[in-house]
C-alpha positions in Angstrom: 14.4 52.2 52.3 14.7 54.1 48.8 13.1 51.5 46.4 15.2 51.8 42.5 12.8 52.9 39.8 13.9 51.2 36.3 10.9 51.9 33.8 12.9 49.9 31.5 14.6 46.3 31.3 17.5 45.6 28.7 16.5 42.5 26.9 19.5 40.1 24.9 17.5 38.8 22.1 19.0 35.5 20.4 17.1 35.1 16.4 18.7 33.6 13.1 18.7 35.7 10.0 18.7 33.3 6.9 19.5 30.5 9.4 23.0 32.7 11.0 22.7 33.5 14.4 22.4 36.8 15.3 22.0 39.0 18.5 19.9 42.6 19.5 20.5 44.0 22.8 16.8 45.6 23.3 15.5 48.0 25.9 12.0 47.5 26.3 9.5 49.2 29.4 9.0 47.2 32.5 5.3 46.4 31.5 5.7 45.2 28.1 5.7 41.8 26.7 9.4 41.6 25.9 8.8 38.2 23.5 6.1 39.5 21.9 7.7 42.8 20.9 10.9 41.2 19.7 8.9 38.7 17.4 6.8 41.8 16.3 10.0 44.2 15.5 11.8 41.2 13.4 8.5 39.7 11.8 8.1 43.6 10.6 11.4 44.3 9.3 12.7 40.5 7.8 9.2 38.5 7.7 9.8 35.0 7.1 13.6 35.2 7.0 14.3 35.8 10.7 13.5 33.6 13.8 13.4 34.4 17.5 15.3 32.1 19.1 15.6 33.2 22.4 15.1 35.8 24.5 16.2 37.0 28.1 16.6 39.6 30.6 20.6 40.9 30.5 23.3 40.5 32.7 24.6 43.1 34.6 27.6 43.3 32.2 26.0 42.9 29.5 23.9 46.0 30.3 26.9 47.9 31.1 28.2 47.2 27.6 25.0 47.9 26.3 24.6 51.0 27.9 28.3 52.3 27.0 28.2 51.2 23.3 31.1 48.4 24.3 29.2 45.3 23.6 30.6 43.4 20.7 31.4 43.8 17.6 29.7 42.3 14.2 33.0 39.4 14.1 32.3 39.4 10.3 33.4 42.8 9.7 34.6 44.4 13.1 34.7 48.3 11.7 31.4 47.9 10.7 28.1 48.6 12.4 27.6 46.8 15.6 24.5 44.7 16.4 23.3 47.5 19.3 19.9 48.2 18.3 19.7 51.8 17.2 17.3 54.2 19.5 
């Protein structure tokens, strides 16, 4: 049996920003402490304005979307940036 090697997981991390709710889809390695590093990456770029509010390995679809740049769009202004985390 041929055993799958992923060295990374796609993460779907939930936080508010100013008290809206916001999303990050997040590919972190297989090792790592997923929670930790998502607290780390918003702490560093909004400090006290941001809050982890959940985090979560994704679905299946949701990785595909991920993965293919189809996940969805920022519904406050759809032409612009989407909330994909940028490599």
């Amino acid at each position: 049996m041929i055993q799958r090697f992923r060295p990374s997981t796609v993460w779907v991390v939930d936080y508010r920003y100013e008290g809206r709710p916001r999303r990050w889809f997040k590919a972190y390695r297989a090792e790592d402490d997923a929670r930790q590093l998502a607290q780390t990456e918003l702490t560093d770029l909004y400090g006290r304005q941001a809050e982890l509010v959940a985090i979560r390995p994704a679905t299946d679809e949701e990785e595909r979307q991920y993965l293919h740049g189809e996940e969805p769009r920022n519904a406050l202004c759809p032409t612009g940036p989407s909330t994909r985390s940028i490599p």
